[in-house]
N, C-alpha and C positions, 0 to 999 in steps of 0.2 A: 331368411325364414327359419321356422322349425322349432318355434317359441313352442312354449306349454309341455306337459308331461302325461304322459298316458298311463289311466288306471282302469280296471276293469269296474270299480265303482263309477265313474265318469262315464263308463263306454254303457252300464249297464241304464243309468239314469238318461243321457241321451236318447239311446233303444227307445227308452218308455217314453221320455216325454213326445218325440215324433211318431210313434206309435206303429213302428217298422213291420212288426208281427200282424199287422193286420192289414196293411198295408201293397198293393199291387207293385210290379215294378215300373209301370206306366206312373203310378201316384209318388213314388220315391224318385224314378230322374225324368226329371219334366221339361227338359230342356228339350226344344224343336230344331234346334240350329247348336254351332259352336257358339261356348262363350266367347266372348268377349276378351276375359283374362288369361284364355287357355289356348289364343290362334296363335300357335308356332310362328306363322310370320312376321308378330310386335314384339317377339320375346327372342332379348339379346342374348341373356343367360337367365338363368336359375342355379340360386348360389343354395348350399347346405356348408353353413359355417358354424364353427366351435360358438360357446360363449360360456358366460361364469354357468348360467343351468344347463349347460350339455359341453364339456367341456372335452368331450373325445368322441364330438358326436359321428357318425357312421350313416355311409349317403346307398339309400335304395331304393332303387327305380322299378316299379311294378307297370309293364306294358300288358294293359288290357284288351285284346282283341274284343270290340265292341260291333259285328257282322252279323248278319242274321242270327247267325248259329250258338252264338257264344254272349248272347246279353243275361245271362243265368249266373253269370262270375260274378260281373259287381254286384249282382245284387246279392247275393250271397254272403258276399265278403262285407257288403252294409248290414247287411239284418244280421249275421251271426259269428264271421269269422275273422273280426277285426285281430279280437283278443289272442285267434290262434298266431297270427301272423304279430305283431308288437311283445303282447304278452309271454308269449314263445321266449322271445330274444332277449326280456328282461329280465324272466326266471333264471333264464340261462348265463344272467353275466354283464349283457350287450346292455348295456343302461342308458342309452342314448341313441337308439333307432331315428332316424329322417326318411320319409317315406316318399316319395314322388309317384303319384297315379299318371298314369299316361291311357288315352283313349286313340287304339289305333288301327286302320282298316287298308281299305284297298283304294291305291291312288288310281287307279283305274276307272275307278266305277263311282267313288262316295265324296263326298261335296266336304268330308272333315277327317282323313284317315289320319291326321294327327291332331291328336289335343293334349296340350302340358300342364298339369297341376306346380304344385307348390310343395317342393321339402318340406314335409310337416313333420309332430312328436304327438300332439295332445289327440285325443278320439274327437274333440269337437272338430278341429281344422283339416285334419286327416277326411272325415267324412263332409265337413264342406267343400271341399274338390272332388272327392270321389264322386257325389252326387251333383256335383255342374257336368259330367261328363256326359254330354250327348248320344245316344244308344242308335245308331243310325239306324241302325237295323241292315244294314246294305250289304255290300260285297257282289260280288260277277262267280261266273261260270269257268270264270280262269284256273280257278285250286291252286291258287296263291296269294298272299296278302301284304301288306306294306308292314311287317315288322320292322324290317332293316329300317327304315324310318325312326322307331326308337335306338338304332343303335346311332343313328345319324346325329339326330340329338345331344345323345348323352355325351358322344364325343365331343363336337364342337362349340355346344353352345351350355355346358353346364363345369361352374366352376367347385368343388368338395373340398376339406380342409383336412376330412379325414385322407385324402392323397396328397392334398399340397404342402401339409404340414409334417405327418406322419409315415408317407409313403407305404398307408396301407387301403388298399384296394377298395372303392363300394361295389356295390351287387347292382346287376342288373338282368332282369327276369322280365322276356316277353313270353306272353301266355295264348295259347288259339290251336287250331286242328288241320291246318294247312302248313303246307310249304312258302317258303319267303321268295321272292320276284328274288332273280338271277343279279339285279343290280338297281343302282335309282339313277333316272337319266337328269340329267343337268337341269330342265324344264321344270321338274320335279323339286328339288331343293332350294333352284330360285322361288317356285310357286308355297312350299310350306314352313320353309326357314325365313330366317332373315335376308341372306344373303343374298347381294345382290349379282354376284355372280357367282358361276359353278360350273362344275365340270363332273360329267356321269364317272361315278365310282361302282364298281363291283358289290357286292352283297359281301365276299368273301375279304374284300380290304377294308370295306365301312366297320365290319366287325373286328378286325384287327386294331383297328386307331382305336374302336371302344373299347378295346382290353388293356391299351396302356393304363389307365384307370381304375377302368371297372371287370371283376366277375363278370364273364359273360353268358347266360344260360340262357335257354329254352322250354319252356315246359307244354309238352304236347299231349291236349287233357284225351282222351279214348273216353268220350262219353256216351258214343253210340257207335254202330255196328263197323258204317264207311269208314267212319275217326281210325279205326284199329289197320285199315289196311294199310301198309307200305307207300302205297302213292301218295298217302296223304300225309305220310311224314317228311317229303321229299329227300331232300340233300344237309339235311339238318343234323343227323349224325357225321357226316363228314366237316360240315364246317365245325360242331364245336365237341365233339368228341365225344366224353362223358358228361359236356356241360348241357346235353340234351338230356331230357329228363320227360322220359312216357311216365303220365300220371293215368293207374287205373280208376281211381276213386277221384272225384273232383272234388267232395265233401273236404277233400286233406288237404287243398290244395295248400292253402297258407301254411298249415303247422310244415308243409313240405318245406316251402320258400325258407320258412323260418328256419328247419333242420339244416337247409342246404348253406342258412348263412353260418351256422351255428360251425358247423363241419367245418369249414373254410377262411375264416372269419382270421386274420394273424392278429391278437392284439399287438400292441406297441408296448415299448420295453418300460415294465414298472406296472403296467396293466395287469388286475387282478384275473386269475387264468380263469377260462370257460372250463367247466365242466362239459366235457362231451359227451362224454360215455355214458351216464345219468339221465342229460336229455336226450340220446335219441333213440 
């Protein structure tokens, strides 16, 4: 996947034609159930491979906490902030962005805490997964969510070219206001992977196997009062250090995401250098 190119004339004519701006978020994702194309337990892998039009293309997985609390992100990021997040990274150098949307909750409580989009490039495909992604609305009284679940994922069941070939890193960004479950039980990864068998791994090693690969961040939005306390950030500083990232403003979120790949991003040898200092 990951065909087509992203421009801010494409992303703006889109906008218009579905009519986003005027648009509810109930009227934009209308999905009552998981798709179809996006139940993690029919999906082997999800590949972001080079090709003649992205030919050093760069793999980024965006984990959207989709809980009661937090269905404000995608729609945001539909109606206005695509541009910050692609546009960002093209200005700056990264000509070949792959974007993976991920819808993910609490296996506890919600009937779809994971859902896997598709490596995209272009604003049309990009926003055809973003808007399959089911808004459960859900989550529990726990004050924890199935993140680790995208990092479950990205490890085992997603194949990148920008590592296999290059051996440089893609990003991977789960976004929400909770703490992540201590671990994922076996029951668990048999019920939202493929896999047909498993064995309960920690929170703290699922995230290590994803960093052979990928960046690994967190970004913990403080969009109201509770968000800001302590408890709600749990142990999230410790597991990824400064890859935890308290966002005050949620309006930034993307240009954030974008700055963080920008910052960290190692081109490959021959690759034309980012300017950093310029964008951020």
């Amino acid at each position: 996947m990951g065909g087509g190119k992203f421009s801010h004339k494409a992303y703006e004519q889109l906008r218009s034609s579905k009519g986003y701006s005027n648009k509810s978020r109930e009227e934009i994702f209308t999905a009552r159930t998981i798709d179809a194309e996006m139940d993690p337990s029919t999906i082997k892998v999800r590949e972001s491979r080079d090709s003649e039009e992205h030919p050093e293309s760069l793999s980024i997985i965006v984990g959207l906490d989709v809980t009661g609390s937090m269905g404000f992100i995608p729609e945001l990021i539909v109606k206005e902030a695509l541009p910050d997040l692609i546009g960002t990274l093209m200005d700056a150098g990264i000509q070949h962005p792959q974007v993976l949307f991920m819808g993910l909750g609490d296996y506890v409580y919600d009937s779809a805490p994971l859902q896997v989009g598709q490596f995209e490039s272009s604003a049309e495909l990009l926003d055809r997964w973003l808007t399959r992604v089911y808004l459960e609305g859900g989550g529990g009284g726990n004050n924890q969510e199935g993140y680790n679940l995208a990092h479950l994922f990205a490890a085992r069941h997603t194949a990148i070219d920008c590592w296999e070939k290059r051996n440089q890193k893609g990003f991977l960004f789960t976004i929400g206001d909770e703490p992540v479950f201590e671990n994922i039980p076996d029951e668990i990864i048999k019920r939202y992977t493929i896999a047909d068998e498993a064995q309960s791994i920690s929170t703290k090693a699922i995230i290590k196997e994803a960093q052979e690969k990928y960046e690994v961040f967190h970004m913990h939005l403080e969009h109201n009062e509770w968000s800001k306390d302590d408890h709600r950030k749990g142990n999230w500083k410790e597991l990824l250090g400064d890859h935890f990232i308290e966002v005050q403003d949620y309006k930034k979120l993307a240009k954030i995401i974008a700055e963080t790949v920008i910052k960290n991003h190692q081109p490959s040898f021959g690759s034309s250098s980012i300017d950093v200092e310029n964008m951020l």
